[in-house]
C-alpha positions in Angstrom: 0.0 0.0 0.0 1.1 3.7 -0.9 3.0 5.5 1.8 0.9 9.2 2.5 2.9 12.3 3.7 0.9 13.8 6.4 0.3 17.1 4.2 -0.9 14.7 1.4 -3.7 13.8 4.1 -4.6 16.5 5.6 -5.7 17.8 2.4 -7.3 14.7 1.7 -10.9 14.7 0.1 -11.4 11.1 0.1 -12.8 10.0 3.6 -13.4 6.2 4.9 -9.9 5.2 2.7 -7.3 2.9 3.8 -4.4 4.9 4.2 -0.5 4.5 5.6 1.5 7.1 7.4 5.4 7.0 8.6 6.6 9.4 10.7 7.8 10.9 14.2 5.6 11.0 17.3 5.4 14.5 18.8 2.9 13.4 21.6 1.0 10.6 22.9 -1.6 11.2 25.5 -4.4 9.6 27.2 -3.1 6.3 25.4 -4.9 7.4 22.6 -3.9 10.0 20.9 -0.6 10.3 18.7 0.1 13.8 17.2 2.4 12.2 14.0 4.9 14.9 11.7 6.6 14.2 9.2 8.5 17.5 8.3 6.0 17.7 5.4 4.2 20.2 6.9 4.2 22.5 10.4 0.8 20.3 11.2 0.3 16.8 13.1 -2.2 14.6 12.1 -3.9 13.1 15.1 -3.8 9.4 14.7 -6.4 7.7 17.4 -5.3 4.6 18.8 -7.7 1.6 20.3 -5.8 1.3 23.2 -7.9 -1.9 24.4 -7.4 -3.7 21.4 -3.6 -3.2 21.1 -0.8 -5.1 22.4 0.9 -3.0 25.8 4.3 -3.4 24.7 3.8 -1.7 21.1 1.8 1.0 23.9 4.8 1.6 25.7 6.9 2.2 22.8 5.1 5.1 21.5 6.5 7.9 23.2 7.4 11.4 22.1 10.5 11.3 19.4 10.0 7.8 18.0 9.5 6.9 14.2 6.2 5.3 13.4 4.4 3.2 10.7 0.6 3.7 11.4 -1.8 1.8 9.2 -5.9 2.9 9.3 -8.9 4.5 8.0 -8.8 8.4 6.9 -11.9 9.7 8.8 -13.2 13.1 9.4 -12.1 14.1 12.8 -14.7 14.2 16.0 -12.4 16.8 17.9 -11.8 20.3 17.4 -8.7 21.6 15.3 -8.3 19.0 12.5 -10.4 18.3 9.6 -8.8 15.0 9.7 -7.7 11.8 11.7 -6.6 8.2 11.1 -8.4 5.6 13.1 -5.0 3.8 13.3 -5.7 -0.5 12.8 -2.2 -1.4 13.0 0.9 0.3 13.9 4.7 -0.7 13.9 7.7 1.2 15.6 10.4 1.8 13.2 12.8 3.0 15.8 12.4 3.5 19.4 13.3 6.8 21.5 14.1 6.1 25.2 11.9 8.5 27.8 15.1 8.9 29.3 16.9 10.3 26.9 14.7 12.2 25.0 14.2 14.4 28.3 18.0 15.1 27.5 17.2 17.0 25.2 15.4 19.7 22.6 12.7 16.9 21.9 11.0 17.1 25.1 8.1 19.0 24.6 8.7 22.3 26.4 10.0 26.1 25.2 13.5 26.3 24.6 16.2 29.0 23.7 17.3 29.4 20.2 21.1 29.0 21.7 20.0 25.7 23.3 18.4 24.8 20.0 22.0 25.4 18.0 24.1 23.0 20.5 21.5 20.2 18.8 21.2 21.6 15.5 21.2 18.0 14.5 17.8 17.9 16.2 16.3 21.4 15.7 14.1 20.5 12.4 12.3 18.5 14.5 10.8 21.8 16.1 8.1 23.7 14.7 10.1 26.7 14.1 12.9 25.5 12.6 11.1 22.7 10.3 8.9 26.3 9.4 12.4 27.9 8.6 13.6 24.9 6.8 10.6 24.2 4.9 10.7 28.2 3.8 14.8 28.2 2.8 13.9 25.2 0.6 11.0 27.7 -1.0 13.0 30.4 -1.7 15.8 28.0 -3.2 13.6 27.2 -5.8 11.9 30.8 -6.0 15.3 31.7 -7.0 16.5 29.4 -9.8 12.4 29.3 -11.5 13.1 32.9 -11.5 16.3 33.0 -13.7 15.0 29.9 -15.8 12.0 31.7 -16.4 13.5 34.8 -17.4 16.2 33.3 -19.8 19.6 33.2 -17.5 21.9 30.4 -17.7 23.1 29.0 -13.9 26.1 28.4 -13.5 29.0 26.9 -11.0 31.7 29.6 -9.9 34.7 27.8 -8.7 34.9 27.5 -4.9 39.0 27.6 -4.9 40.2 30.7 -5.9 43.3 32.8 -7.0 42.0 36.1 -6.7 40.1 38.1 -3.8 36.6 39.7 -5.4 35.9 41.7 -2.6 39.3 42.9 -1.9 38.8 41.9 1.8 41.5 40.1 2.6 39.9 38.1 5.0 40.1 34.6 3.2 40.0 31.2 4.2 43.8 29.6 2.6 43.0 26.4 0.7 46.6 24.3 1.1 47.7 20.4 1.1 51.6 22.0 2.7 53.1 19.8 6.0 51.8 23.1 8.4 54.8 21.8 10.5 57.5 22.0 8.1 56.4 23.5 4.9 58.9 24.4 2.3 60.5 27.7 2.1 62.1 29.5 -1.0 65.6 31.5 -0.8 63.7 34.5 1.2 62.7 32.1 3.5 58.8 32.4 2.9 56.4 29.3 2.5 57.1 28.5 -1.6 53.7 28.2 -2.2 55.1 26.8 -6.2 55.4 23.7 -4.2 52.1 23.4 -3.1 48.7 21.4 -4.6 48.0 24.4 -7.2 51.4 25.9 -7.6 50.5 29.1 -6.0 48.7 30.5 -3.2 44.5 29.3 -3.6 41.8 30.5 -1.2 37.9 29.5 -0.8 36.0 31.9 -2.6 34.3 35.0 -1.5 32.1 35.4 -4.6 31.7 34.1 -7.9 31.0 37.8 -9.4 34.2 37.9 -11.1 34.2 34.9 -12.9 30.2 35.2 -13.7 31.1 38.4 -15.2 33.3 36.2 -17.8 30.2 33.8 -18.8 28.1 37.1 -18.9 30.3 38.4 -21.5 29.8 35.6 -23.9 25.9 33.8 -22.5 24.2 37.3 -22.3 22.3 36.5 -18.7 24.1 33.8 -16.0 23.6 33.5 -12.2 25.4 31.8 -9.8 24.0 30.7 -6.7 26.7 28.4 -4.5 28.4 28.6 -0.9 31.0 31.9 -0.4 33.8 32.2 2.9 34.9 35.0 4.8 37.2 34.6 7.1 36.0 37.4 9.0 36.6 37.2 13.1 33.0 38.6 13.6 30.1 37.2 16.2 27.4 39.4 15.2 23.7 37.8 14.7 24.3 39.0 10.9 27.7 37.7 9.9 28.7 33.7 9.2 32.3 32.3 8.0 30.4 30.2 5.3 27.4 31.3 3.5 25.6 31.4 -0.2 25.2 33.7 -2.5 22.7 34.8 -5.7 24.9 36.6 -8.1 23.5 37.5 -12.0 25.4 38.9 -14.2 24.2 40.6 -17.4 26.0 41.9 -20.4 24.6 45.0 -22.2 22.6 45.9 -19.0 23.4 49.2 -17.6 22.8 50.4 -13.8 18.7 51.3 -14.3 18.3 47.6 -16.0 20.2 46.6 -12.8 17.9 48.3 -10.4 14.8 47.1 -12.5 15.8 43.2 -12.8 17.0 43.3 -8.8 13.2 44.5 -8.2 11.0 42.0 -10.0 13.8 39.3 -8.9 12.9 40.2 -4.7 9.1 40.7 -5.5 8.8 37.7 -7.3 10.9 34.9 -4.7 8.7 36.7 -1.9 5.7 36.3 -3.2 6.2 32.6 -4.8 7.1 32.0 -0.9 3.7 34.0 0.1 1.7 31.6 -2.1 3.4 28.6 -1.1 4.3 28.3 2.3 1.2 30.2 3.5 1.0 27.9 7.1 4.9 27.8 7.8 4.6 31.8 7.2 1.5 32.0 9.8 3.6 29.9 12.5 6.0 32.0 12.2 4.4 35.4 12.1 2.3 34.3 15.5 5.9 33.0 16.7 6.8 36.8 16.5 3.9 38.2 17.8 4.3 36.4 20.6 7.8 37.7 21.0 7.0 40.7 20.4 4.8 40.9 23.6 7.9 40.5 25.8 10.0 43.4 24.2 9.4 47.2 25.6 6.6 48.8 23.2 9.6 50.8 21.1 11.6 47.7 20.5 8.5 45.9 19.3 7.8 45.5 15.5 5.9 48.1 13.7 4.5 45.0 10.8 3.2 41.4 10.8 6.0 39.4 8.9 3.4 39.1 6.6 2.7 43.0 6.2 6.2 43.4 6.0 6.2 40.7 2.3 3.5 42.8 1.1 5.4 46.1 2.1 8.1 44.7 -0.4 5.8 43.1 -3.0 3.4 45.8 -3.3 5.2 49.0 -3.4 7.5 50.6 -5.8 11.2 50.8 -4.7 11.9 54.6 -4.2 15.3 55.1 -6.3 17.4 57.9 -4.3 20.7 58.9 -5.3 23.1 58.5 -1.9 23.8 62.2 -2.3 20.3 63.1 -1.8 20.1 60.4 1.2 22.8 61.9 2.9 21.3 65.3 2.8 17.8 63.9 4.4 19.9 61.9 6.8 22.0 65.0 7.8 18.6 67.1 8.0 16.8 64.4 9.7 15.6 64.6 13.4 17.6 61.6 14.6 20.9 62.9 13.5 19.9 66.6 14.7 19.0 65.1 18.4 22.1 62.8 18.2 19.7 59.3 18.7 21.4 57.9 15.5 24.5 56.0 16.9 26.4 57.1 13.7 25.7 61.1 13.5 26.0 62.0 9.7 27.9 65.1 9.0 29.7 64.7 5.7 29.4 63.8 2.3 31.2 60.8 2.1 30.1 58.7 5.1 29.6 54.7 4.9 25.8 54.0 5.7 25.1 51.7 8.5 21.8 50.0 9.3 20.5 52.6 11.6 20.7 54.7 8.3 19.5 52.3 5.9 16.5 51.6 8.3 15.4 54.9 8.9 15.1 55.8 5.0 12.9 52.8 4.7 10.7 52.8 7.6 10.2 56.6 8.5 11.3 58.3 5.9 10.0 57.0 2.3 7.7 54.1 4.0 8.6 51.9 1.0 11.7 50.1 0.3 14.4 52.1 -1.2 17.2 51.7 -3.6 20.2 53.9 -3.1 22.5 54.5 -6.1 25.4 56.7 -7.5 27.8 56.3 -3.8 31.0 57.4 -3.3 33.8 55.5 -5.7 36.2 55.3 -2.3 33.9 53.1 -0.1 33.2 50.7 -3.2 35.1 48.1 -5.0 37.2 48.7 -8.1 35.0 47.1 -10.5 32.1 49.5 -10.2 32.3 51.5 -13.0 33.3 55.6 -12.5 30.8 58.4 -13.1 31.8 61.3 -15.5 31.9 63.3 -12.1 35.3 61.1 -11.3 33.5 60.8 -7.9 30.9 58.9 -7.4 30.3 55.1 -8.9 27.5 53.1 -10.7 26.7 51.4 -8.0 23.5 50.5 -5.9 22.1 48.6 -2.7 18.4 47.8 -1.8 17.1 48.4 1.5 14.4 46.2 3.3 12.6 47.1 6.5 14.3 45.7 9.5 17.0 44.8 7.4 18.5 47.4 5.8 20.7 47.0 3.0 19.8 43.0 1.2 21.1 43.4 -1.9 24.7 45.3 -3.4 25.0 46.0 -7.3 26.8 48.1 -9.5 27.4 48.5 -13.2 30.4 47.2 -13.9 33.4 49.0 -15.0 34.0 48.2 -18.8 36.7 51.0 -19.9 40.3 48.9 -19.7 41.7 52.3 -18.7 40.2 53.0 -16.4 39.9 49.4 -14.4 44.1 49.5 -14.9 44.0 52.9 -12.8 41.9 51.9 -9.7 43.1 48.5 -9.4 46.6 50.4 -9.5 45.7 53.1 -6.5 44.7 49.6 -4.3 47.6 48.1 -5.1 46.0 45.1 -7.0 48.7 43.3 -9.5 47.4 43.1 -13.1 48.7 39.8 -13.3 47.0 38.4 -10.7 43.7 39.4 -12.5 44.8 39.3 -16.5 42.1 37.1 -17.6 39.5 39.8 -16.0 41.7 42.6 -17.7 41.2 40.6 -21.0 37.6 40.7 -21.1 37.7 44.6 -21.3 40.3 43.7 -24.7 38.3 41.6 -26.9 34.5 43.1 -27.4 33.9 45.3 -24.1 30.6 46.3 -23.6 28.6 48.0 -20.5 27.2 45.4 -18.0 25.9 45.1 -14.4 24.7 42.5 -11.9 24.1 42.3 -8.1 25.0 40.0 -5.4 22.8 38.8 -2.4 23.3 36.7 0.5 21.0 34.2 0.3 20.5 33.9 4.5 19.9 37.4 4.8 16.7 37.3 2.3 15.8 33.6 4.3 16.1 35.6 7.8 13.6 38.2 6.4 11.4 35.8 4.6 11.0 34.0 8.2 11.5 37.2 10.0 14.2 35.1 12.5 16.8 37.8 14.2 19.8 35.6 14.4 21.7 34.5 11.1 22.6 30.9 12.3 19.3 29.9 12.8 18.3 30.4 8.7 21.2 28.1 7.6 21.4 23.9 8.6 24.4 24.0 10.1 26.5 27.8 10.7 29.9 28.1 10.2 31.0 31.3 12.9 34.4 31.9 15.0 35.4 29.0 16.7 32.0 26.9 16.0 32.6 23.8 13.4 30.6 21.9 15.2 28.4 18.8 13.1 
């Protein structure tokens, strides 16, 4: 007989069936009652159990935590809650889970701390929340790649080992198969790094732009969507060591088609999620709600997560150069009263979140995309404004959030790129083949990167970055 998930059933319209059902018990009370999951879906089906008519030692084995096989007739339900229930005619335990230690730990069926819920991140899916998160990551996932497929972009796979640093960051993870006790030096007594697996010094990536940029410039439309590494020392609720990233890159696109595409692209994954995951996103808002409650009235959240989707979905991005920004943020109550934590005096200043937020959720009420900044507090491939100033370059702001998404037109005058990858000191050899693009058929082009966890954290509204991703990779935490 067929196998049923529990979402298959609970949307069921064929009563009085025979049915089977695997899964996990969550409770069992009264001897009677089982609440099964699956992970299909954030709701149990109540499976009802003739306790007189079934052998005690199968009874004693179903306790909270183990894996069922529940044989029975799909009925409509006599108790509030559920359309649904499974008069259960035969059940067999496919793997027990000991009273004893399941009290141990997160399966016990109490509240617990998101902290205490990352030392068992091996367990944590088995949670409402974090199934609800789960379930809504694997949404967007596939939001994401529909998205490009439907629009004509090609996917594809930026190497994870790397030569060359994107970002300029410095902050990368070394990729080496050298003795670390006695690697071999060269005459200057250095580690000779021609020795090693790749003949030279190799790091893990910290973005695939570069190298998308290359397919752009002979596909037309790519994306690449894979894991990225900084090897930043940073324990904020916003930062992890290992991460993904959404990256197109589009030839003959200039900045406007940039800030166009990176509009419908956000609309469109938040809204597929909106239509699809409509119960994991109603756990989650009431989880907030909830939480909400216990915060001070000024820390608590002005929108519903779902309000803050259609805050995103439904209104036009306000496009604001950052030179007009700066001069609302400079004139702006906050800064005047000093309440901003970063007071804005000067042209030129690096926007943090405080910033970004207050444009978005007091200021323009809609989400805003800031364009046009500074060229010395953005990376050397963003292309130079006539004013020799200022860049092509833009970033999205979100409610909550501020800045999810960081863009530029890309700098496609070989000149030019040669002169401010010489003021930072980066060697033309070490990026020739990126030079070379710029040689042979140079035309303009833009494209955007976004870190997939930030957009999961606002999907699911969760505050702390490590609890959107399986497993998180931060300072001194490898652990799983």
């Amino acid at each position: 007989m067929k196998s049923y998930t529990v979402a298959e059933l609970l949307h069921s319209e064929t009563l009085l069936q025979e049915v089977t059902v695997k899964g996990w018990v969550r409770t069992f009370r009264a001897n009677r009652f089982i609440a099964l999951n699956d992970g299909s879906t954030i709701k149990n089906i109540q499976c009802v159990v003739d306790f007189e008519n079934t052998n005690e030692d199968i009874l004693k084995r179903i306790g909270t935590g183990a894996a069922v096989a529940i044989k029975g007739e799909l009925i409509e339900s006599q108790g509030k809650g559920q359309k649904v229930e499974v008069q259960v005619k035969d059940i067999t335990i496919l793997g027990d889970a000991d009273p004893e230690e399941v009290s141990k730990t997160i399966l016990q069926q109490k509240r617990h701390t998101l902290e205490k819920l990352r030392e068992q991140a091996h367990l944590r899916t088995r949670t409402n929340t974090f199934s609800a998160v789960m379930r809504l990551r694997s949404s967007l996932s596939f939001a994401i790649h529909k998205y490009f497929n439907d629009n004509g972009f090609y996917y594809m796979h930026a190497p994870i080992i790397t030569g060359s640093d994107a970002e300029g960051a410095g902050e990368m993870f070394r990729v080496t198969t050298l003795d670390p006790k006695n690697p071999p030096l060269n005459e200057e007594g250095n580690v000779d790094y021609t020795q090693d697996f790749f003949g030279k010094e190799t790091n893990l990536t910290v973005s695939g732009q570069l190298e998308a940029e290359t397919y752009a410039m002979s596909l037309g439309k790519v994306y690449t969507f894979g894991p990225t590494f900084r090897a930043e020392n940073s324990n904020t609720s916003r930062h992890l060591a290992e991460f993904w990233m959404i990256e197109p890159e589009v030839a003959f696109m200039d900045l406007d088609g940039n800030m166009d595409l990176a509009e419908d692209f956000m609309k469109s994954v938040l809204s597929y999620v909106l239509e699809h995951n409509a119960d994991d996103l109603a756990f989650l808002e009431n989880r907030l709600i909830q939480e909400d409650k216990t915060k001070p009235q000024a820390e608590r959240s002005e929108m519903t997560l779902t309000e803050k989707l259609r805050f995103v979905i439904d209104n036009n991005f306000k496009r604001v150069s950052y030179t007009e920004a700066i001069d609302i943020l400079r004139n702006s109550k906050p800064n005047k009263k000093k309440k901003f934590k970063y007071i804005i005096n000067e042209w030129g200043a690096d926007l943090q979140s405080e910033h970004e937020r207050f444009l978005v959720e007091k200021h323009f009420k809609c989400p805003v995309i800031l364009f046009d900044y500074p060229a010395n507090i953005k990376a050397f491939y963003m292309r130079l404004n006539e004013d020799e100033k200022t860049v092509r370059a833009m970033d999205i702001l979100f409610p909550g959030i501020g800045e999810i998404v960081g863009g530029s037109q890309r700098e496609e005058r070989l000149d030019v790129l040669k002169e401010k990858m010489a003021a930072l000191d980066i060697p033309e050899e070490e990026l020739w083949w990126y030079l070379e693009l710029r040689k042979y058929g140079t035309a303009v082009h833009s494209g955007f990167g976004l870190g997939f966890e930030r957009l999961v954290m606002f999907a699911t509204g969760m505050s702390n970055i490590r609890d959107v991703i399986p497993y998180p990779r931060t300072p001194q935490n490898a652990e799983f």
